[in-house]
PATORMAR-737776 format. One record per atom (N, C-alpha, C, O, CB): residue in one letter; x, y, z. Coordinates in steps of 0.1 Angstrom, whole numbers, plus 5000, padded with zeros to 4 digits. Glycine has a CB too. Layout:
N
AXYZ/...
***
This chain:
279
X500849885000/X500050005000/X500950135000/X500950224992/X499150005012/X501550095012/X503050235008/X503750284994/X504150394992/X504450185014/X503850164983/X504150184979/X503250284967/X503750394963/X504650094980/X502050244963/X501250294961/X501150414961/X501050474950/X500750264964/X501050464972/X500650574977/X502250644970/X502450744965/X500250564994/X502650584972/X503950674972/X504450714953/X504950824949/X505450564981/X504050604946/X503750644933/X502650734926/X502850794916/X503550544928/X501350734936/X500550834933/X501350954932/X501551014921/X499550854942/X501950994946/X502251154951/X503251204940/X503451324935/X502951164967/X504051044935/X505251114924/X504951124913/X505851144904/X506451054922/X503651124911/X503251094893/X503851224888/X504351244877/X501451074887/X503551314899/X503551444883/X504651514885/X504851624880/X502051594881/X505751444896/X507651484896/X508051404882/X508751444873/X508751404915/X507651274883/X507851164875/X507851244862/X508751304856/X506651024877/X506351244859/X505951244845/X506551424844/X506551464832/X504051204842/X506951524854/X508051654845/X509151584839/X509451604828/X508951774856/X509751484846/X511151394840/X510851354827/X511451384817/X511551244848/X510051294828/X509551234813/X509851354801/X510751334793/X507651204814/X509151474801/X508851544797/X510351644795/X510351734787/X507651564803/X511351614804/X512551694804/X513151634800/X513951704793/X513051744813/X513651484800/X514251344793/X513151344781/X512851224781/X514351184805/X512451404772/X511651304762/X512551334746/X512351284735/X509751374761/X513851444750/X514251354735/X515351294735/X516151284726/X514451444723/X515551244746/X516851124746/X515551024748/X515950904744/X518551134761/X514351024752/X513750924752/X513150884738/X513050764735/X512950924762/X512651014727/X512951004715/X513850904708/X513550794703/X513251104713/X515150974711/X516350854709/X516350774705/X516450744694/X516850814717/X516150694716/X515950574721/X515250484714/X515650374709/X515550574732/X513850524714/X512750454704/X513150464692/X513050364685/X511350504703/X513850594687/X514050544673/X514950454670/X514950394659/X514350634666/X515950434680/X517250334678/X516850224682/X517650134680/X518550374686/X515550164688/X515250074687/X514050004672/X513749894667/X514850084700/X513850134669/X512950094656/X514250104643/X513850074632/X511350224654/X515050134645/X516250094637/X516549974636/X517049924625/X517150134640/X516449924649/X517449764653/X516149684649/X516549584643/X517949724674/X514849704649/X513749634650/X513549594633/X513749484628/X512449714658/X513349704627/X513249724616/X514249664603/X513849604593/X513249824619/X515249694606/X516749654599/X516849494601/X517049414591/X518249734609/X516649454615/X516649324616/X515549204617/X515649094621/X517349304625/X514149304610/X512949214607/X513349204589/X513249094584/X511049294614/X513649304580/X514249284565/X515249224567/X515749204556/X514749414556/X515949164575/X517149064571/X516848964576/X517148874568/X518449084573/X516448924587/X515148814592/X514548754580/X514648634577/X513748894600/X513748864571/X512748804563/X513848764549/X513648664541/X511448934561/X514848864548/X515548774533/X515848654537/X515548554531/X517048824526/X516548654550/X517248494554/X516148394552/X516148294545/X517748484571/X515248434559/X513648354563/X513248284544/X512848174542/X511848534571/X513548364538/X513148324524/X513948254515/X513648184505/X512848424518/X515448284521/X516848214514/X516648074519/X516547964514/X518448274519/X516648114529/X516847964540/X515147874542/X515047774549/X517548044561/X514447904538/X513047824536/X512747784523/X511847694524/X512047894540/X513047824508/X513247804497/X514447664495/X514247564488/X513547934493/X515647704505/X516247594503/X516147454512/X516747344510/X517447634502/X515547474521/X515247324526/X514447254514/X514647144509/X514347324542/X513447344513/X512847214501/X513347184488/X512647104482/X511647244496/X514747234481/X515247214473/X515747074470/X516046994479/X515947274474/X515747064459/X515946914454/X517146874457/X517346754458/X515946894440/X518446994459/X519146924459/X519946884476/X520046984484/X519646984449/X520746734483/X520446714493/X521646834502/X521446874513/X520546574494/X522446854496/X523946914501/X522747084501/X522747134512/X525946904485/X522047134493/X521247294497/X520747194511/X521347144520/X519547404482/X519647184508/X518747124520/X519347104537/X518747144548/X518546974514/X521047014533/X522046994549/X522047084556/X521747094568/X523346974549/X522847234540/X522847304547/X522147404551/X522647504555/X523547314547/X521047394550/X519947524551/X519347474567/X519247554576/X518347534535/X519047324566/X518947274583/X519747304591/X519347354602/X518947144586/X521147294588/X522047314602/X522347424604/X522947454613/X523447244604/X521747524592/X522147724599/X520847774607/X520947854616/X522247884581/X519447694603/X518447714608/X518347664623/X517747714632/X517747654599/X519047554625/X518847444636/X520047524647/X519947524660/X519247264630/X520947564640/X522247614648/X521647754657/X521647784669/X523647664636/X520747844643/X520347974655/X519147954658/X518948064664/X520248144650/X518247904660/X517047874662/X517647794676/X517047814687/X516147804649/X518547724677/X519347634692/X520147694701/X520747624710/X520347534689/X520247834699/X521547914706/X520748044712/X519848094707/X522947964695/X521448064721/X521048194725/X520748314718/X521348294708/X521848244732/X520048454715/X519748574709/X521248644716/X522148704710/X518048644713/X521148614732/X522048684744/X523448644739/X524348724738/X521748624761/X523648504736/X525348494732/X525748504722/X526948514720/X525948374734/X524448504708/X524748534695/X525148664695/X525948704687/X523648514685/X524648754706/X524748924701/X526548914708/X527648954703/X523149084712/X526248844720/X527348874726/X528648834720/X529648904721/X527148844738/X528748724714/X529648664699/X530048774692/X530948854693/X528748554687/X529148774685/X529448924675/X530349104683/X531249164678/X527348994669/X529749124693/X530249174697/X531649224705/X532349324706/X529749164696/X531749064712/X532949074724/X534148954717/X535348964718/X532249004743/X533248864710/X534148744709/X534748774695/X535948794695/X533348604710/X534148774684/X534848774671/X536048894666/X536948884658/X533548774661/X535549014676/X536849124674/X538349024677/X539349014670/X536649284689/X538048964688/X539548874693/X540048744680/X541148704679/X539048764712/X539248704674/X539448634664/X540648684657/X540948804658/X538348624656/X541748564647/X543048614641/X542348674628/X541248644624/X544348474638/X542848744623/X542348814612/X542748684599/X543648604600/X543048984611/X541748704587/X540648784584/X539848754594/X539548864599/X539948764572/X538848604603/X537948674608/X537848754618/X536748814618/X537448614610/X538748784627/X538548904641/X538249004630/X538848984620/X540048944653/X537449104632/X536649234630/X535749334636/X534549304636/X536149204624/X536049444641/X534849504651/X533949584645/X534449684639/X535249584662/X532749554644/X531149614640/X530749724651/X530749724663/X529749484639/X530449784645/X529249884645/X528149824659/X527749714658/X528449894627/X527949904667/X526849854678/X525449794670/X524849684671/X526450004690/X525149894664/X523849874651/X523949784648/X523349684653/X523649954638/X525149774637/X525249654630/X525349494638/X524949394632/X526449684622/X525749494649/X525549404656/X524349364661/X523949244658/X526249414663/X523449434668/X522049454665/X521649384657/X521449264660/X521649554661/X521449424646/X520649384634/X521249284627/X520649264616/X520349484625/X522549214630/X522949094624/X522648974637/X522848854633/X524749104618/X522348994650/X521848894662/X520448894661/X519748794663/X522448934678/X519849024659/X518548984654/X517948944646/X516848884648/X517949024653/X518848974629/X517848944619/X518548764617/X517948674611/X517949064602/X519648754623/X520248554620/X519148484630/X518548394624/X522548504629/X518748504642/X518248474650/X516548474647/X515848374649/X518748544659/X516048594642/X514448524641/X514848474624/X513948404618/X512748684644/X515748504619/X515448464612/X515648284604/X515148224595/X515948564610/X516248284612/X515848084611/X514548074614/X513848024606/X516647954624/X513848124630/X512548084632/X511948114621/X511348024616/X511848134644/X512048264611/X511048284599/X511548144587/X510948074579/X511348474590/X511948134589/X512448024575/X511547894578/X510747834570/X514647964576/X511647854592/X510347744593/X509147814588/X508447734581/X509847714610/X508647954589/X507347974588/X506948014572/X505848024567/X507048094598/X508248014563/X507848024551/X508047884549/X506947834546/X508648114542/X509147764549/X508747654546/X507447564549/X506747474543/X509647614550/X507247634559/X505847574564/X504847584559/X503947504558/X505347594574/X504747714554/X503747834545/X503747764531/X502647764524/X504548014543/X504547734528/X504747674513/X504547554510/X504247514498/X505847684509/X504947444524/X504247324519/X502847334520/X502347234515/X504647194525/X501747434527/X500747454532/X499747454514/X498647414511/X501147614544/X500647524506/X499547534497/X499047424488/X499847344483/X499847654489/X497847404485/X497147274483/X498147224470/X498947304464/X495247284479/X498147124467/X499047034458/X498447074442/X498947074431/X498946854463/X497247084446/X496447114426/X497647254422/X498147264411/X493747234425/X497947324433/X498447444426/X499547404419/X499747414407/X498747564436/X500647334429/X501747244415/X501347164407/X502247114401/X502747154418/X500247124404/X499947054389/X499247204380/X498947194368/X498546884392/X499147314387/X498047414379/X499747464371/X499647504360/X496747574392/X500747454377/X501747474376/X502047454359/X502047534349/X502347394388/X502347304359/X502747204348/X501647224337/X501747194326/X502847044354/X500547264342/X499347294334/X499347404324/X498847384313/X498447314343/X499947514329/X500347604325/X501447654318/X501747754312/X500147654331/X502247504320/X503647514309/X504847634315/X505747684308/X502947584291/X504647664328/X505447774336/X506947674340/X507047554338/X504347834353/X507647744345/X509247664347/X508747694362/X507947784364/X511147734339/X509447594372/X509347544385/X509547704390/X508647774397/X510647424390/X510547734387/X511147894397/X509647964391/X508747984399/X513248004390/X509447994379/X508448064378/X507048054384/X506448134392/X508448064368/X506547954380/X505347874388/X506047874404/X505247804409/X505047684381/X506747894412/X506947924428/X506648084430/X505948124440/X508847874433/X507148174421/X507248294425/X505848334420/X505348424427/X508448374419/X505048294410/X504148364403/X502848284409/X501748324406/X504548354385/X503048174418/X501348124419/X501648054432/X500648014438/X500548024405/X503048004440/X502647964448/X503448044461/X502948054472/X502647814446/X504348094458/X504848194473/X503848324470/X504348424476/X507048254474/X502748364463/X502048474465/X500548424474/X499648484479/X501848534450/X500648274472/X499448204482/X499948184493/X499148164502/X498848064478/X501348174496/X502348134512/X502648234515/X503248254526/X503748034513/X502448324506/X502548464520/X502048524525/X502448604533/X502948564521/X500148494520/X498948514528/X499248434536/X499848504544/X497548504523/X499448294539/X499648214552/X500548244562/X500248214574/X499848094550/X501848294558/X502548324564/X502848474575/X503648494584/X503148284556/X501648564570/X502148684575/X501748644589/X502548654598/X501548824568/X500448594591/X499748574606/X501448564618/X501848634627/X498348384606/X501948434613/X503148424623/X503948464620/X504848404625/X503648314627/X504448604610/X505448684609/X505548774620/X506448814628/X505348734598/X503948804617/X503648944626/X504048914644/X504549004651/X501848984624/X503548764649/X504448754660/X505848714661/X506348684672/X504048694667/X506348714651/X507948694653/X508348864653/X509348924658/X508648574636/X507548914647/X507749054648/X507849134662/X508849194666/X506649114640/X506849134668/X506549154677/X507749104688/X508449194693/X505249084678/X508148964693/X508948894698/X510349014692/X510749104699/X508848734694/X510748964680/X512349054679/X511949194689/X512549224699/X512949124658/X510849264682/X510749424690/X511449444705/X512149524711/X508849464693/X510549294708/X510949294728/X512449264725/X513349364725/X510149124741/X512849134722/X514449104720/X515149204718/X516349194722/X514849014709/X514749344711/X515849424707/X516049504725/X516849594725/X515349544693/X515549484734/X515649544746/X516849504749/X517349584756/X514649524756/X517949354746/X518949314753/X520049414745/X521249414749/X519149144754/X519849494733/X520649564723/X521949654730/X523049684727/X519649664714/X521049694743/X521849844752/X522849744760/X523249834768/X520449984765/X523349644763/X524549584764/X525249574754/X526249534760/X524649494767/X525449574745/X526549634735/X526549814733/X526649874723/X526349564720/X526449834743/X526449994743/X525850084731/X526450174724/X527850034744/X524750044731/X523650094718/X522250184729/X521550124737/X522749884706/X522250324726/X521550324736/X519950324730/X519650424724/X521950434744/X519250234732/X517850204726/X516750234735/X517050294745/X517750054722/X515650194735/X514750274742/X514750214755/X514250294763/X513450284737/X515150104760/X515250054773/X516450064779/X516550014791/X514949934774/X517750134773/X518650204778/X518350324789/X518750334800/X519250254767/X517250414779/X516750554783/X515750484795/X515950544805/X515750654767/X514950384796/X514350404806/X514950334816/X514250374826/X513150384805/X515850254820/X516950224831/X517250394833/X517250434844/X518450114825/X517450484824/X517950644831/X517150684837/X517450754846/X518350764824/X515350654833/X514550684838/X514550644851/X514450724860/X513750664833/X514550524852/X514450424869/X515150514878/X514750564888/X515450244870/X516950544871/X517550594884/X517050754889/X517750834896/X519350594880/X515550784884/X515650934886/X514150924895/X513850994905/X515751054869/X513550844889/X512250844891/X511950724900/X511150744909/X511450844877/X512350614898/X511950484902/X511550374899/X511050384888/X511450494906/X511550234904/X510950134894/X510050154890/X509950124878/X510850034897/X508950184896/X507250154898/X507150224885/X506750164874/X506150224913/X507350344885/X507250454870/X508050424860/X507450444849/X507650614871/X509150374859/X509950384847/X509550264837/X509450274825/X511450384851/X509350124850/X508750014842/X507450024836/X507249964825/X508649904849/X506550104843/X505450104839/X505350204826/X504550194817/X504650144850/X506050254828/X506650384814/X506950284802/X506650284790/X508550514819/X507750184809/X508550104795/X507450014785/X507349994773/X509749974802/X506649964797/X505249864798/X504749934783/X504949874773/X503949894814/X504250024783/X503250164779/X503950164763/X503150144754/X503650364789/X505150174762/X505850234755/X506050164742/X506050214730/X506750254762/X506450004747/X506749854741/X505749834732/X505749854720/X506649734751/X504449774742/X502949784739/X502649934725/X501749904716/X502149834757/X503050004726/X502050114717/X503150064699/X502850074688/X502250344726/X504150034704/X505649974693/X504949854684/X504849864672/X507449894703/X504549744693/X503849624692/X502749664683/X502549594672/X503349574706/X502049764686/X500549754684/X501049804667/X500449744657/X499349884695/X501849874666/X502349954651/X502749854646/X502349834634/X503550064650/X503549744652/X503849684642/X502349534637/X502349454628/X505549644647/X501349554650/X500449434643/X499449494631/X499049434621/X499449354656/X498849674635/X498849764626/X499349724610/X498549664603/X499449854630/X500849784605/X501349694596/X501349584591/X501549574579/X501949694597/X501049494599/X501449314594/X499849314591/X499549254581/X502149174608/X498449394599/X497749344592/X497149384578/X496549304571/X497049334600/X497349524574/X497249574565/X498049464550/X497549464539/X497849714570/X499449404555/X499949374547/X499249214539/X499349154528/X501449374553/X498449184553/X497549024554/X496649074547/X496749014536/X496848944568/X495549184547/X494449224537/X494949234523/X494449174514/X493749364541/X495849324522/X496649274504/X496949194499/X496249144490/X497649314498/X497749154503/X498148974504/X496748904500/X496648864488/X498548914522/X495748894508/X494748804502/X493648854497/X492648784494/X494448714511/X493549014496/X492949044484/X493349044469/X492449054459/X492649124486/X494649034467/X495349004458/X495248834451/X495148824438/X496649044463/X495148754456/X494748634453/X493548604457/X493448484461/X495348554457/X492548684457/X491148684460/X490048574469/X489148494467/X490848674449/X490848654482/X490648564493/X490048634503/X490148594514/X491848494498/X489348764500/X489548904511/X489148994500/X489548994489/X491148954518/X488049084507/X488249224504/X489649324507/X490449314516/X487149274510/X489549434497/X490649544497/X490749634509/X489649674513/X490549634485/X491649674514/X492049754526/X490649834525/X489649794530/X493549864525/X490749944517/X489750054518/X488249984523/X487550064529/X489550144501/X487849884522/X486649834524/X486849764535/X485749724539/X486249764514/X487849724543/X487649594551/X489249674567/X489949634575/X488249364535/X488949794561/X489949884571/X489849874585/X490749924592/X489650024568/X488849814590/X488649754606/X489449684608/X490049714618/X487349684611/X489849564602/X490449464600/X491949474607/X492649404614/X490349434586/X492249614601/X493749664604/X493849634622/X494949614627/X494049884598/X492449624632/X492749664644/X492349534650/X492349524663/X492049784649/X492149444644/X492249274648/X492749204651/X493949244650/X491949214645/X492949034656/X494149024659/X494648974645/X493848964636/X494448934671/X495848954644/X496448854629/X495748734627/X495448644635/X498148784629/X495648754616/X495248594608/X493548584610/X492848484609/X496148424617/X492948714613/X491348684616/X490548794602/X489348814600/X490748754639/X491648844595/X490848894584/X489648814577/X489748704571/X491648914574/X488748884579/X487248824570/X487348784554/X487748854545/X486148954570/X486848664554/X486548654538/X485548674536/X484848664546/X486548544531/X484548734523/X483348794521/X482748734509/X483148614506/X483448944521/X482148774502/X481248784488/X481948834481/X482148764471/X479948864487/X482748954482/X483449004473/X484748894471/X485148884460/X483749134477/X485148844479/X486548754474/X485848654469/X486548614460/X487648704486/X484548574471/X483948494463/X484148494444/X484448414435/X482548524468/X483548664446/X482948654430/X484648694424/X484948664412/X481348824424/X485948754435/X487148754425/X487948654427/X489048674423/X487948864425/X487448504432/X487548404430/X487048324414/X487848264406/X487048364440/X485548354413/X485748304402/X485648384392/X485148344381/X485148204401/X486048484394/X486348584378/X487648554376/X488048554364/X486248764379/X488648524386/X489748484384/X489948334380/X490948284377/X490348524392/X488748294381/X489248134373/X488848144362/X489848124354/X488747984377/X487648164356/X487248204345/X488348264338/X488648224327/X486048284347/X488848354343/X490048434334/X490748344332/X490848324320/X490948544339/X491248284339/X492348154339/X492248074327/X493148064318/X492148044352/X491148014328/X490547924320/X490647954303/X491047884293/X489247904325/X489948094304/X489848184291/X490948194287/X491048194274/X489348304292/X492048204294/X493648284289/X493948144284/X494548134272/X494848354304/X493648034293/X494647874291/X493947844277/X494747844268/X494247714306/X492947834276/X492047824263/X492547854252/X492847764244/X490947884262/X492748034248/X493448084240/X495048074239/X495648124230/X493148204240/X495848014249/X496847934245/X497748074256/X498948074260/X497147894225/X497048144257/X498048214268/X498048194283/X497348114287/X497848354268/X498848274294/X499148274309/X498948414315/X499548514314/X500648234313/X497948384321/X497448474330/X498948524341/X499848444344/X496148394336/X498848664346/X499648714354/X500048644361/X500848684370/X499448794359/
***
């Protein structure tokens, strides 16, 4: 109860700090939406290099796309960053080298979720029904083409739902960043703590994370409504714009994705007929 009480009385000493620290607390957030950001696009190339090749035909891609996946997906985020940073400078040259705080960042974050994304596109991809690789052969398309053109545009409506929490997850992970002397937004509020206190600074951080989170499920869902209104599975943003504030993966299918379902087979059909390929 003391304690309580005692957070009431400091709210509005607290929250002047806030307000006198808010652009190193600025800072902070942006240097975390740097680290977040930087290392969800290299997350996602890896996620796509490295999920493309497990299912490759051939067995030596396949070995090794498991044991880079299996290696960070099995190791710490805490000792990968801390590798990069403390351990590989001591290495004999060529490899000893010292990076950039950032760049360390965003090479422990994006190696790290980015094996977990590589399950979620392989997964995404065996996910789509099997007619689509025979619609494939049907159409006289070459394998790479027929992957890019009809079936990773159906596995990345499936896939965004668990992107968006892998998203989410790195956001928090980027909080361990400010040990390599990066000062990110949970740098700034440890300065907060020593001025103000726990009760406020965490609850400040709580607030802060959360509103980061929410932007980024914002984004991922917007990117799920295109995604599957594009392969006509969903209405278009402008129409189905609520959607943006739901959780992932609960976008509505309607009437309208019905009828551009089968206007798009009909096209299909019509194009295959006249001896051409539809987009």
């Amino acid at each position: 109860m003391d304690g309580v009480i005692g957070f009431v009385e400091d709210l509005g000493p607290n929250l002047q700090l806030v307000l006198e620290r808010m652009p190193m607390i600025v800072d902070g957030v942006i240097t975390t939406m740097q680290a977040t950001v930087l290392g969800a696009l290299l997350a996602l190339v890896i996620a796509f290099v490295f999920g493309l090749a497990q299912i490759s035909k051939l067995l030596v891609v396949r070995v090794v796309a498991r044991v880079f996946v299996e290696f960070f997906r099995g190791t710490s985020l805490v000792v990968q960053l801390f590798w990069l940073a403390f351990v590989m400078p001591q290495l004999p040259y060529p490899l000893g080298f010292q990076l950039e705080p950032m760049l360390v960042a965003v090479l422990a974050l994006g190696l790290n979720y980015g094996a977990y994304a590589a399950e979620v596109v392989r997964g995404s991809i065996g996910s789509v029904p099997k007619g689509q690789y025979e619609a494939i052969s049907a159409l006289s398309l070459s394998p790479a083409r027929g992957m890019f053109r009809i079936v990773i545009p159906q596995a990345w409506a499936l896939m965004i739902p668990s992107l968006s929490n892998l998203w989410i997850q790195l956001l928090k992970g980027s909080a361990i960043v400010n040990t390599v002397l990066l000062y990110d937004l949970f740098f700034q509020v440890e300065q907060l703590r020593d001025r103000t206190g726990t009760w406020f600074a965490y609850i400040f951080a709580l607030l802060a994370y959360y509103l980061l989170a929410w932007l980024i499920v914002i984004l991922m869902n917007g990117l799920e409504i295109r995604a599957k209104h594009r392969i006509g599975r969903g209405p278009g943003l402008t129409e189905n714009w609520r959607a943006l504030f739901q959780a992932p993966g609960t976008t509505p299918s309607g009437k309208r994705s019905l009828r551009a379902v089968k206007d798009k087979a009909s096209a299909r059909v019509a194009t295959t007929s006249a001896g051409g390929v539809t987009p």
